[in-house]
C-alpha positions as CSV (number, residue, x, y, z in Angstrom):
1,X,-196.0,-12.7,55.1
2,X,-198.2,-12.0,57.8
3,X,-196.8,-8.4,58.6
4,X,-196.7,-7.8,54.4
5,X,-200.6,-6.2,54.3
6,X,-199.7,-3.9,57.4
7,X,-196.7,-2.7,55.6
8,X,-198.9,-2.3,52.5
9,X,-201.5,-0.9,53.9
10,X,-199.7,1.8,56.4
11,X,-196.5,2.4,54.9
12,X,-197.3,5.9,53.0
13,X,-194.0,7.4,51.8
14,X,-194.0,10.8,50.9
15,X,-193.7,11.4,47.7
16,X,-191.8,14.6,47.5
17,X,-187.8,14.6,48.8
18,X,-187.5,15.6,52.5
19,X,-184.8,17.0,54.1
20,X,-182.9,14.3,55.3
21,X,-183.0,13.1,51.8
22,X,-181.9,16.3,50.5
23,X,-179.0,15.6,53.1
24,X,-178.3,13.0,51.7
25,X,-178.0,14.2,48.1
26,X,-176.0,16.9,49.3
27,X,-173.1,14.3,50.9
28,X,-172.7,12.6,47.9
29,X,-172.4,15.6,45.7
30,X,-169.7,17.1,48.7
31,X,-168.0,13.7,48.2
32,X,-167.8,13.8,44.1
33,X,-166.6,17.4,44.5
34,X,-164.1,16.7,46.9
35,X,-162.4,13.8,44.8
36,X,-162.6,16.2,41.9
37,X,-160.9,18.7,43.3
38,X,-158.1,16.4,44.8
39,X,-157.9,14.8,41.2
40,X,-157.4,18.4,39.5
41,X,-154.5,19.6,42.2
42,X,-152.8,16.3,41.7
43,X,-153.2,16.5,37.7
44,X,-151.3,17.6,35.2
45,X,-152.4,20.1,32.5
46,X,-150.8,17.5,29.2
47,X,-152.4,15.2,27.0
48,X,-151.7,12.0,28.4
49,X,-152.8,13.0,32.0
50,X,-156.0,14.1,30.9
51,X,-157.2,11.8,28.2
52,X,-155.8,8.9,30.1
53,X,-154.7,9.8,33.4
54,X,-151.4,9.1,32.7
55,X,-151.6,5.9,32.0
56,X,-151.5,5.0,35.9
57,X,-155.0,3.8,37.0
58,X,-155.0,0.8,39.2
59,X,-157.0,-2.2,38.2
60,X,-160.2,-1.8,40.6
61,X,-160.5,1.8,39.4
62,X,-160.3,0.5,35.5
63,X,-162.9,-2.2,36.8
64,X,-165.6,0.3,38.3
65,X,-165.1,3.1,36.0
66,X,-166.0,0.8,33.3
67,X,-168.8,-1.0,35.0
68,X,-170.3,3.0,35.9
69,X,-170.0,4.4,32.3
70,X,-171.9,1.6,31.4
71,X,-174.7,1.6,33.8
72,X,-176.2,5.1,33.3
73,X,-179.7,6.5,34.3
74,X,-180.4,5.2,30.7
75,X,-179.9,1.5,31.8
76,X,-181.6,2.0,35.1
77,X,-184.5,3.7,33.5
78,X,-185.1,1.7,30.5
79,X,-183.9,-1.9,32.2
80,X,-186.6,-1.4,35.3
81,X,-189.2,-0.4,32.2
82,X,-188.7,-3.6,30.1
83,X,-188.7,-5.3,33.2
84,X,-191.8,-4.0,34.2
85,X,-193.4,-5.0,30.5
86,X,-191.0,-7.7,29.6
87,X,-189.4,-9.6,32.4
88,X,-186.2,-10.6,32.6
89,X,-185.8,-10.5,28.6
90,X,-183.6,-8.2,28.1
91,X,-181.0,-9.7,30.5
92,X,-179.6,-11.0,27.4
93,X,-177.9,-8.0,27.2
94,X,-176.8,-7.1,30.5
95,X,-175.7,-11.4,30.3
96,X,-173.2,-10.3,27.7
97,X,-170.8,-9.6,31.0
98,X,-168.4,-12.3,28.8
99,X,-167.7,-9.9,26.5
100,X,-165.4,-8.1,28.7
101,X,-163.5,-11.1,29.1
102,X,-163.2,-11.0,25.6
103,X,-161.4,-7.4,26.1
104,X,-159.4,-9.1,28.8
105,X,-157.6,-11.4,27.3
106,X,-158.0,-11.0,23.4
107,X,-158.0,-7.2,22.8
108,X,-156.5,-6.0,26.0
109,X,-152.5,-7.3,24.3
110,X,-153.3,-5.6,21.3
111,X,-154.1,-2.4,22.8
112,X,-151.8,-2.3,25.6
113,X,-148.6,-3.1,22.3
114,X,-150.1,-0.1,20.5
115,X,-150.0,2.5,23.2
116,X,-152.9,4.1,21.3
117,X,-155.0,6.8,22.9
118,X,-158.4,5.9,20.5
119,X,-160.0,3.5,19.1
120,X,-159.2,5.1,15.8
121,X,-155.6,5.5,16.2
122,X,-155.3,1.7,16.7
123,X,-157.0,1.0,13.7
124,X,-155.0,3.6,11.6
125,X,-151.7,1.7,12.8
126,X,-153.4,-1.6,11.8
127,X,-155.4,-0.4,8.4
128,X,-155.0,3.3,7.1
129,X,-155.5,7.3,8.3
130,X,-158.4,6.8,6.3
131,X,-160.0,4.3,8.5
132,X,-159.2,6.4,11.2
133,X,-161.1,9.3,10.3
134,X,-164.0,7.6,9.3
135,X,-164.1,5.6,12.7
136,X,-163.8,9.4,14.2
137,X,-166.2,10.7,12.9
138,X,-168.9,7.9,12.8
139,X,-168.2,7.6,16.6
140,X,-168.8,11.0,17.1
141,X,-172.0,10.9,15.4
142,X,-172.8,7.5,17.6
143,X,-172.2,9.0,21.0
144,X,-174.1,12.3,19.7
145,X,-177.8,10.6,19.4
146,X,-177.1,7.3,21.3
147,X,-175.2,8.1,24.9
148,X,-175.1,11.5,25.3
149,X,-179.0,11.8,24.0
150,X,-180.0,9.0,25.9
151,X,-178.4,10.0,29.0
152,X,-179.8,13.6,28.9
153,X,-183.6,12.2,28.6
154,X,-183.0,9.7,31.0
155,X,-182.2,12.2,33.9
156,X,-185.0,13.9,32.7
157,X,-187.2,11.3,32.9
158,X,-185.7,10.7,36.8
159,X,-186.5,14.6,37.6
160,X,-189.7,14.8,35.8
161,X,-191.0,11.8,38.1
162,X,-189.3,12.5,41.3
163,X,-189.4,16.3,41.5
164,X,-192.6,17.0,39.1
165,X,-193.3,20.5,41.3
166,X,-190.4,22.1,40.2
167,X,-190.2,25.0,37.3
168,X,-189.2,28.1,36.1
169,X,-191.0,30.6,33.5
170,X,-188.0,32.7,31.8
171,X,-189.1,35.5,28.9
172,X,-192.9,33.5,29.1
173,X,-191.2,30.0,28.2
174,X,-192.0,27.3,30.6
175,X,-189.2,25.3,31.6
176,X,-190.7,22.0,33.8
177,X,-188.4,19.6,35.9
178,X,-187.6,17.5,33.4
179,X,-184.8,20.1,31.4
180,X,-183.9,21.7,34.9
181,X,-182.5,18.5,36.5
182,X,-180.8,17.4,32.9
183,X,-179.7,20.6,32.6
184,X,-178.0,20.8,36.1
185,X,-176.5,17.4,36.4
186,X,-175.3,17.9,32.8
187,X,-173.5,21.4,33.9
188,X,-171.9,19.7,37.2
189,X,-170.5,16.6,35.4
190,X,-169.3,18.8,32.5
191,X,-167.6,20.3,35.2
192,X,-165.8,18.2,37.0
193,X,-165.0,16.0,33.5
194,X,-163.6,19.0,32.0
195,X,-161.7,20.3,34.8
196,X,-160.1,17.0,35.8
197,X,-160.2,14.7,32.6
198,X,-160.0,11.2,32.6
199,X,-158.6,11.1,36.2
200,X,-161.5,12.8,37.2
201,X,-163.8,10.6,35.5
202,X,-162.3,7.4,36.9
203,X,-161.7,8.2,40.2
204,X,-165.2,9.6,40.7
205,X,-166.7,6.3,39.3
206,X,-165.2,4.6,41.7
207,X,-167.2,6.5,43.9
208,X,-170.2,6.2,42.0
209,X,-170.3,2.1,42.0
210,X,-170.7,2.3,45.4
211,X,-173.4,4.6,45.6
212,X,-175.0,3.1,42.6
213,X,-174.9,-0.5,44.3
214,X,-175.9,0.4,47.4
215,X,-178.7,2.5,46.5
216,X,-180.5,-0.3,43.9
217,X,-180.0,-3.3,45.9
218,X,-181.8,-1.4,48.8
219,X,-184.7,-1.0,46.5
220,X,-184.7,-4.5,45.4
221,X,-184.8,-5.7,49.0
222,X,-187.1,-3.2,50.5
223,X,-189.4,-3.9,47.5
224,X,-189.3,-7.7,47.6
225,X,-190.0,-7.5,51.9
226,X,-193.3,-4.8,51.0
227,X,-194.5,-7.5,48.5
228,X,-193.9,-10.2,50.4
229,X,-190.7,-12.3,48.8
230,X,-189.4,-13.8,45.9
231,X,-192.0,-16.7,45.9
232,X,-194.7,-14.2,45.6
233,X,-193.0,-12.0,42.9
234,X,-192.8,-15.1,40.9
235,X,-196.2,-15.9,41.5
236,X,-197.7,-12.6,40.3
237,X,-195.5,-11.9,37.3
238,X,-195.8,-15.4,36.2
239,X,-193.2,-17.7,34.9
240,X,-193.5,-15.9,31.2
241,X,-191.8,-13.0,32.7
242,X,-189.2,-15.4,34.4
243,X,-187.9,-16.8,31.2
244,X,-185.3,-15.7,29.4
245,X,-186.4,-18.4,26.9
246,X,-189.1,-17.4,25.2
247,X,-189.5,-15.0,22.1
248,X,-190.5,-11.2,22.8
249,X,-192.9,-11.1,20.7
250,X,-195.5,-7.5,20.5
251,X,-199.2,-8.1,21.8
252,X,-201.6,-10.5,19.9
253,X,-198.5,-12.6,18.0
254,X,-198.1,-16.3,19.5
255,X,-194.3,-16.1,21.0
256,X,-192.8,-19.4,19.7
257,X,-189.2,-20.7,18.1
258,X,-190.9,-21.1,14.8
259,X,-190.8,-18.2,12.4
260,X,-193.0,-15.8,14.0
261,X,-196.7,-15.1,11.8
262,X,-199.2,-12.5,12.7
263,X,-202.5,-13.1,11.6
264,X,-206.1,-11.7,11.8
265,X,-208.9,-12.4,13.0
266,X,-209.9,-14.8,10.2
267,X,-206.5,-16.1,10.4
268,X,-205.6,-14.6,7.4
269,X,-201.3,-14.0,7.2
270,X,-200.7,-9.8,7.7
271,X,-197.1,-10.1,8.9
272,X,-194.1,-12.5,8.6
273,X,-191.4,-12.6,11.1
274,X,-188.7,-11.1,9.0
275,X,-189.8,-7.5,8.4
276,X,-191.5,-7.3,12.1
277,X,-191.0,-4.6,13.8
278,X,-191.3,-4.4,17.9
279,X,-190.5,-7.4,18.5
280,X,-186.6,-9.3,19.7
281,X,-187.2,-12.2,17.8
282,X,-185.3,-15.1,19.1
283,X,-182.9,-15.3,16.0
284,X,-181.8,-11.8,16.5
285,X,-181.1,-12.3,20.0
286,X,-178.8,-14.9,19.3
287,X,-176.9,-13.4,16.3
288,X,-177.1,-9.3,16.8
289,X,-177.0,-9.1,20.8
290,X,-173.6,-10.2,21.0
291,X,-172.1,-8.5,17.9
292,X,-173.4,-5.2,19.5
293,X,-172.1,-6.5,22.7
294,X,-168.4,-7.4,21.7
295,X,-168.7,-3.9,19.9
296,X,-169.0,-1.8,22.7
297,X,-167.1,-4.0,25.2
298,X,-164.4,-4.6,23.1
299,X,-163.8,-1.8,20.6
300,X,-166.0,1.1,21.8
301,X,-163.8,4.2,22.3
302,X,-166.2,5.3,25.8
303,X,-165.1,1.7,27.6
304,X,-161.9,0.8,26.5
305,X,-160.5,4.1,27.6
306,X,-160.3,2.8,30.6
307,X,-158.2,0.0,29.8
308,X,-155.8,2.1,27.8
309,X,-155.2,4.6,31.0
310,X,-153.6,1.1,32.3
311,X,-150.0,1.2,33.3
312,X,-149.3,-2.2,31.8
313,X,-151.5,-5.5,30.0
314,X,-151.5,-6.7,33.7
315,X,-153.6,-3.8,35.0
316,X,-155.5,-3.6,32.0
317,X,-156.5,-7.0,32.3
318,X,-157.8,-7.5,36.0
319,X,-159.4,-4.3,35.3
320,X,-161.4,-5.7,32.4
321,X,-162.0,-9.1,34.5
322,X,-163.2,-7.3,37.2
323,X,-165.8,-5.0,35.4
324,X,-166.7,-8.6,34.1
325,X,-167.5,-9.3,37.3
326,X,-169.4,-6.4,38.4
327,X,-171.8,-6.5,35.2
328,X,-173.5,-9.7,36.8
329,X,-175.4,-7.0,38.8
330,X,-178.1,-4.6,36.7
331,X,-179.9,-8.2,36.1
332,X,-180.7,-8.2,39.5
333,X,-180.1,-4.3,40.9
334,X,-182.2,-2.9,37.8
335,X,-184.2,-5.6,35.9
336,X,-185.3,-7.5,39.2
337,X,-186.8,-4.0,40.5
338,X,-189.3,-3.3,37.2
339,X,-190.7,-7.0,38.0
340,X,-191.0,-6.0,41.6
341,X,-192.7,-2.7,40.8
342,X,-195.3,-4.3,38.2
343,X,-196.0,-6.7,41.0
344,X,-196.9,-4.3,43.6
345,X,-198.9,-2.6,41.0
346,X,-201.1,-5.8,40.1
347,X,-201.0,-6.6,43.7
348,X,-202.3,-2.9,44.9
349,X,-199.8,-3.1,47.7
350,X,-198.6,0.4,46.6
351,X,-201.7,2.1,44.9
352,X,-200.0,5.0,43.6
353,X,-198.1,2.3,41.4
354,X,-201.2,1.6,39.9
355,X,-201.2,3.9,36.9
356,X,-199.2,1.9,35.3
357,X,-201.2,-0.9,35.0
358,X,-204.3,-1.2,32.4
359,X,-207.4,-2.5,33.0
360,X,-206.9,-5.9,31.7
361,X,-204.2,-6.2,34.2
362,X,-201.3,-6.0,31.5
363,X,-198.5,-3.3,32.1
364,X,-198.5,0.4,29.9
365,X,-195.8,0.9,28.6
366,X,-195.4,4.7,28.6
367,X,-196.1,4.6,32.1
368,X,-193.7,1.7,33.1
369,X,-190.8,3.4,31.4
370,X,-190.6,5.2,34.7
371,X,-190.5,1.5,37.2
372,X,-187.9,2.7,38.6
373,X,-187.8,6.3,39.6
374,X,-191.7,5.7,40.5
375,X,-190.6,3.1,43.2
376,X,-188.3,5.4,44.6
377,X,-190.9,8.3,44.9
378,X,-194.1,6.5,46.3
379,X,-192.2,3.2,48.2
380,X,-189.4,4.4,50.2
381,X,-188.7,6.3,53.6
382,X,-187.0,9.3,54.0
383,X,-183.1,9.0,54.0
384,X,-183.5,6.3,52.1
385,X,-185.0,7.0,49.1
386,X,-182.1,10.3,49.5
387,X,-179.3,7.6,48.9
388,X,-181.6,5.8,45.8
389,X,-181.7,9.2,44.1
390,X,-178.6,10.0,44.6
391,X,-177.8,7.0,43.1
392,X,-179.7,7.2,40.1
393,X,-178.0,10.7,39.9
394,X,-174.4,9.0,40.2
395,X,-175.5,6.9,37.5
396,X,-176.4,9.6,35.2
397,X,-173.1,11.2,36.0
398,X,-171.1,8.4,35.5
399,X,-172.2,7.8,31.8
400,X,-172.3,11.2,30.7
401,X,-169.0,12.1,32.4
402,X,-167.5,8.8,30.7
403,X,-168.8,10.1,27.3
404,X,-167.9,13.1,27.6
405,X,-164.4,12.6,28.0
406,X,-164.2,9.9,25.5
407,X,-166.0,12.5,22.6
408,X,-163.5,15.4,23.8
409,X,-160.1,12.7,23.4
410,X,-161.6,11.7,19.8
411,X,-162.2,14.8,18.2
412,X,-159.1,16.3,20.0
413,X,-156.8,13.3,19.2
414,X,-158.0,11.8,16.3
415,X,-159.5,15.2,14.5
416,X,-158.0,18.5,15.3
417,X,-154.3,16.9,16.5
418,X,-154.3,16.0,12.8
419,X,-155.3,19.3,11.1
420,X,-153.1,21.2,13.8
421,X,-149.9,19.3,14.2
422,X,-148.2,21.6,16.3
423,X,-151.2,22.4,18.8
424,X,-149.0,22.9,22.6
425,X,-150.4,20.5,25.3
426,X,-152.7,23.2,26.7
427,X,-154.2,23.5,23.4
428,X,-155.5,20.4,22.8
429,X,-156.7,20.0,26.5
430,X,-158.4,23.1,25.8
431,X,-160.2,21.9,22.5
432,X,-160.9,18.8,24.1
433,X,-163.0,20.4,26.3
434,X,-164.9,23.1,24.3
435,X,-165.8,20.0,21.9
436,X,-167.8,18.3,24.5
437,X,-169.7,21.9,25.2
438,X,-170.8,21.5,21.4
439,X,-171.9,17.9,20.9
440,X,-173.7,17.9,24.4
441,X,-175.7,21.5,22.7
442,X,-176.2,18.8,19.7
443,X,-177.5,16.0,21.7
444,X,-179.9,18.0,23.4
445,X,-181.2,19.3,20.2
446,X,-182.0,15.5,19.5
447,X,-183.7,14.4,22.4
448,X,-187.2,14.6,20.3
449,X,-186.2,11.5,18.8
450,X,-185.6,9.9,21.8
451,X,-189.1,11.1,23.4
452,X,-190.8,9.5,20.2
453,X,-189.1,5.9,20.3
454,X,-190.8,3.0,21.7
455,X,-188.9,2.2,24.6
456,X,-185.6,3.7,26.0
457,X,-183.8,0.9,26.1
458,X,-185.0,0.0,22.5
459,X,-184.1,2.8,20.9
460,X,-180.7,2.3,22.3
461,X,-180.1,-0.8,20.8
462,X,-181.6,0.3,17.5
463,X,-179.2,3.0,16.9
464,X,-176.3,0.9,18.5
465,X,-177.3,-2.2,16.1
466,X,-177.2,0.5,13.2
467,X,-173.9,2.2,13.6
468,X,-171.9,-0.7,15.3
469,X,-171.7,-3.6,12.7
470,X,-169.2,-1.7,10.3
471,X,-166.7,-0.9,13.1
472,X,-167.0,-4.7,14.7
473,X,-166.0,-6.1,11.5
474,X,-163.2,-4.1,10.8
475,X,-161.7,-4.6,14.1
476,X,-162.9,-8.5,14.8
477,X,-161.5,-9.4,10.9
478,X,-158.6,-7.0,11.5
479,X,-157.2,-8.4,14.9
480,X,-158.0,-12.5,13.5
481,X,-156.9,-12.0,9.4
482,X,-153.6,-10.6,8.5
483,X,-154.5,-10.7,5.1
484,X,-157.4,-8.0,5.4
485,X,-156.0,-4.5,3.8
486,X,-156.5,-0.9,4.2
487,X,-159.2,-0.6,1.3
488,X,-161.3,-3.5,2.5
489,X,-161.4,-1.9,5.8
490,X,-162.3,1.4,4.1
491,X,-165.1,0.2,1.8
492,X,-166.4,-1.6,4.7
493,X,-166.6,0.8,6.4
494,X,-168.6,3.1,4.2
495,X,-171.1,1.2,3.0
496,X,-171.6,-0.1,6.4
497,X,-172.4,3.1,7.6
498,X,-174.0,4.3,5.1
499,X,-176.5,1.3,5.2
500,X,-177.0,2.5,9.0
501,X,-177.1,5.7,8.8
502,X,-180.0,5.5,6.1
503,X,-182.3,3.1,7.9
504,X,-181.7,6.3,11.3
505,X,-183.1,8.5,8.1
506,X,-185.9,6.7,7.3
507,X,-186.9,5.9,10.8
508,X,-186.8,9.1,12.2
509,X,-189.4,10.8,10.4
510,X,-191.7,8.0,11.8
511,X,-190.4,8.6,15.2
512,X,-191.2,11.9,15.9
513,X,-194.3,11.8,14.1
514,X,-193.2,14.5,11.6
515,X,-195.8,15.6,9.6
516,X,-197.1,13.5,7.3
517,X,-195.5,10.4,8.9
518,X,-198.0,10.1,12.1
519,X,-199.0,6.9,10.5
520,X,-195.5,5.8,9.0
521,X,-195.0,5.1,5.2
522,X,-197.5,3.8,2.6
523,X,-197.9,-0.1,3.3
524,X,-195.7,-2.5,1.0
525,X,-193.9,0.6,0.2
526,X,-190.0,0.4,0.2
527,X,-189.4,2.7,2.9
528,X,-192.2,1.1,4.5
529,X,-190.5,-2.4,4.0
530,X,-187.1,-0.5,5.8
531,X,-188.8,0.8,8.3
532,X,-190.5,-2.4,9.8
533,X,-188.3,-4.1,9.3
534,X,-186.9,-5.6,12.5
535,X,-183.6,-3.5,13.6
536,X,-181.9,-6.4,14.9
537,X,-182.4,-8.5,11.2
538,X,-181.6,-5.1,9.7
539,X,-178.2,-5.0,12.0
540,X,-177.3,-8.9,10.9
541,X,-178.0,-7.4,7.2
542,X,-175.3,-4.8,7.8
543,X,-172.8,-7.0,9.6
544,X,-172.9,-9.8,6.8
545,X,-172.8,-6.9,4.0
546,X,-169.5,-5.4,6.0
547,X,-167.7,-8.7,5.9
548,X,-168.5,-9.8,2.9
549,X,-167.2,-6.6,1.3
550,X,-164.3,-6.7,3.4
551,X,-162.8,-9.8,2.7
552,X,-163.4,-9.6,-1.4
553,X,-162.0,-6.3,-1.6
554,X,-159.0,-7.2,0.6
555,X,-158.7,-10.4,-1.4
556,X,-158.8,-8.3,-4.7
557,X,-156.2,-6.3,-3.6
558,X,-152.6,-6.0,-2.7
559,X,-151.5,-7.5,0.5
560,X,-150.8,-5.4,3.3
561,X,-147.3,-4.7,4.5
562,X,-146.9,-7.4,7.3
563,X,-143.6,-5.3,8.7
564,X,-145.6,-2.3,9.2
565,X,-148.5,-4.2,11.3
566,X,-145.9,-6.4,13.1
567,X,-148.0,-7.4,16.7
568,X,-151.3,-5.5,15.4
569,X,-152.6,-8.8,14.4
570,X,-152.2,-12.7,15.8
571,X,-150.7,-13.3,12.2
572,X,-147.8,-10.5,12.9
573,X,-147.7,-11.5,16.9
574,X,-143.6,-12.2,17.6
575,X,-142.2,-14.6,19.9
576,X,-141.4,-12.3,22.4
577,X,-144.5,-10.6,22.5
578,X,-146.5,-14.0,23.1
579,X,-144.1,-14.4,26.3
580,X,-144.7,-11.0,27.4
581,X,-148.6,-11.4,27.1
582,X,-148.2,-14.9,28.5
583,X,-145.8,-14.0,31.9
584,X,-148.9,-11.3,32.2
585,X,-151.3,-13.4,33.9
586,X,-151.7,-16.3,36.2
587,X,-154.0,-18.5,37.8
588,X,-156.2,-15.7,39.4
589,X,-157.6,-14.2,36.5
590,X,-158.0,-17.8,35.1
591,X,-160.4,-18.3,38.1
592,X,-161.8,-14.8,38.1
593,X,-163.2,-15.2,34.0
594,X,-164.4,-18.9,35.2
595,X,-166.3,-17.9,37.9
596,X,-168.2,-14.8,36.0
597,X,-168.7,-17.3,33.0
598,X,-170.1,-19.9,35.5
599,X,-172.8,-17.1,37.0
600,X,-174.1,-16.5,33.5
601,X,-174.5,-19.9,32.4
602,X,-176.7,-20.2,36.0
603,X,-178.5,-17.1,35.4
604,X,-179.6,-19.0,31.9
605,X,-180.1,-22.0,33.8
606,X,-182.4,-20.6,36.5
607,X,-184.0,-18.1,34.2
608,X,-186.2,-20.7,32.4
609,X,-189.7,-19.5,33.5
């Protein structure tokens, strides 16, 4: 403590890149480049070697290739944000590490039985070609404006802060930092992903984790020693921003368990709970966090890749176990960082921090969306704040090359496989990667959206909690209840996503502030009612909707051929395929899920404000 006010007071980082950082930068990108090079001569130019790597990744590479397509500049970005305004809130999410486990040792048979190469294609063996090109397609649409969107604006929101000097003038256009470093980081992972594939991918992730790691936990520890500690962080955020507890509620409504009210200043009722929007009510948190969680961990073509470029159930498993493990971090690496940087800008222990703090001493939220990237700039010393960028660059690499890859073995596999059955090997490798080309030119056209949400990290989980529901059901139902037919899967499907999709259509107007929207619909209106509506209610509306339709139409219905979905379900599961599953494990991964189940129940536990 006593050398903290020198440190504040004469530590001035520069806040441009130096060249030792630029040294830096440039070692990491020689290492990616070399991997992907030794990955493409050791390749082979079929199918199964690029979608999946031929089926022959180890289980640490499964475990960090899953953990680094998850934890994208996106999550870095937006979790340091909400940290910064929320606290430890949204850990929920990045809590939801047991979900994995989920993958490991309920989905991970099924999938490794099928040897599928989609998400789709398993379902088409377990429901209809129907189903399967409605899964397709619908996935395609969510990796369009969710990851590869997301990813895009979150480099650009690193570049923009970090290297705000930087632009080019072509024909009279202005192009600032912001699209150059997307741009360029888009062009090199495209690169490497579409040269090397899914071996490229993984074996570069591995790569990435490291970096990744390293990188945030030297922020969080060079931030807590310039503040002073962890007693002091919790003493200027406050235990409200140390309890994972308490209600998000928005600014002027009374956080509580109770059904959440606002009123005015007469105390006359304006708002009820239900149809809030803005807030994570505590009811949606419990219910819609986790059915978006067990949809991506467990069912979500861009992670579960990983687990079917597994040699065996085995592999696949410690692989999911492991990526179990390792998304026990970000709560710490990437949450623990936006507390950290609202703190030193309360504090004035970094003044150029203090932009994002208003004069009543409450965070801004526009300006906190960039925690993370701003500690970077004005906090750290030369070299180091080289190997925090380029971990925030490895980060942006990893999702996007993860999604990538997974869009270019969807439409390939599940899409244009179909409508040419004959396509040679080359072919489809080929198609698979001019179809990433195209929905990255998409995403990019869709960034707007993105730029008008509130929140990064919200509108992730706003468009995930729309689009995900239908496809949880059909594959949670499908897996559990033999019974469960082709049409109820279809129907579910459909009006699943077409309750999704229309609640994206009425948002986005009021997103972007199109014309005639700036102030959103006419009050009590319907569309006004949809729009404000809270989108994690709305998601629970969809998910109950799906099932619900689901069941009665499978139960109106003829039964399914059992013979034909033999070990597709737990119903249909033979003998010798429990023994199989069951000689696949042993007391190791027992203790590996128990411990990562017993560090989230202490993260609840010490997480109480």
């Amino acid at each position: 403590m006593r050398n903290m006010t020198y440190l504040a007071t004469a530590v001035q980082p520069s806040s441009t890149l130096t060249g030792l950082d630029w040294l830096m930068i440039a070692l990491y990108f020689g290492i990616l480049l070399c991997v992907a090079w030794w990955v493409v001569k050791k390749g082979k130019d079929t199918a199964d070697d690029y979608f999946l790597a031929g089926r022959n990744l180890s289980w640490w590479i499964i475990g960090a290739s899953i953990f680094a397509s998850n934890i994208g500049s996106e999550h870095i970005v937006g979790l340091a944000g909400s940290g910064a305004t929320d606290g430890v809130a949204l850990a929920h999410y990045e809590l939801h590490a047991w979900c994995l486990l989920v993958l490991a040792w309920v989905f991970v048979p099924f999938y490794a039985r099928s040897m599928v190469f989609t998400m789709p294609e398993f379902l088409e063996k377990r429901f209809s070609s129907s189903s399967r090109y409605m899964l397709s397609i619908v996935s395609l649409i969510t990796f369009i404006v969710s990851k590869i969107a997301v990813g895009i604006f979150a480099g650009g929101v690193v570049f923009a802060t970090l290297l705000p000097e930087i632009h080019l003038n072509i024909a009279g256009i202005e192009i600032n930092s912001f699209w150059i470093g997307s741009v360029a980081v888009i062009g090199l992972t495209g690169l490497y992903t579409a040269l090397g594939g899914m071996r490229a991918v993984a074996y570069n992730d591995a790569v990435q984790v490291v970096v990744l790691i390293t990188g945030s936990a030297l922020l969080t520890f060079y931030g807590l020693h310039l503040l002073g500690g962890w007693s002091e962080l919790r003493r200027i955020c406050g235990s409200d921003m140390f309890n994972l507890w308490k209600p998000i509620t928005p600014a002027g409504v009374e956080a509580t368990w109770l059904p959440v009210l606002e009123k005015n200043a007469t105390g006359q009722l304006i708002k009820q709970a239900w149809y809030f929007n803005g807030a994570f009510p505590w009811p949606g948190m419990l219910i819609c966090a986790p059915i978006i969680g067990l949809w991506y961990w467990c069912t979500d073509q861009y992670i579960v890749q990983r687990a079917l470029g597994a040699p065996n159930e085995h592999i696949a498993r410690r692989g999911s176990i492991f990526a179990a493990f390792l998304k026990l971090f970000p709560v710490y690496l990437f949450i623990i960082p936006g507390l950290i940087c609202f703190a030193l800008a309360k504090s004035g222990k970094v003044a150029e921090l203090a932009v994002m703090i208003s004069p009543q001493g409450t965070p801004i939220s526009s300006e906190a969306q960039a925690a993370f990237p701003l500690m970077v700039k004005y906090m750290l010393p030369a070299g180091l704040r080289g190997i925090v960028v380029a971990g925030l660059l490895s980060a942006l690499m990893g999702s996007l090359a993860g999604v990538f890859n997974a869009c270019s073995t969807l439409f390939t596999v599940d899409l244009y496989e179909k409508w040419k059955p004959g396509a040679s090997q080359h072919e489809l490798v080929r198609t698979g990667r001019i179809a990433t080309v195209v929905m990255v030119i998409i995403a990019m056209l869709w960034i707007p959206v993105v730029q008008g949400a509130h929140g990064l990290y919200n509108y992730l989980q706003a468009v995930q909690g729309y689009l995900a529901p239908p496809i949880f059901v059909v594959f949670f139902f499908g897996v559990f209840f033999k019974r469960l037919n082709a049409k109820g899967c279809l129907y579910s499907m459909v009006i699943g996503f077409i309750m999704g999709l229309f609640r994206m259509l009425v948002d986005t107007p009021v997103t972007i502030k199109l014309s005639g929207f700036e102030n959103g619909y006419t009050q009590g209106s319907f569309l006004w009612i949809i729009n404000n509506i809270n989108f994690q209610y709305f998601s629970v509306l969809i998910t109950i909707v799906s099932a619900v339709i689901m069941v009665v139409v499978s139960y109106m219905t003829q039964e399914p051929d059992y013979g034909k979905i033999k070990g597709l379900t737990y119903g249909t599961v033979s003998d010798e395929h429990r023994k199989d599953s069951r000689d696949s494990w042993d007391w190791r991964e027992v203790v590996a899920s128990a411990v990562v189940l017993a560090c989230i129940i202490g993260a609840y536990i010490y997480f109480r404000g």
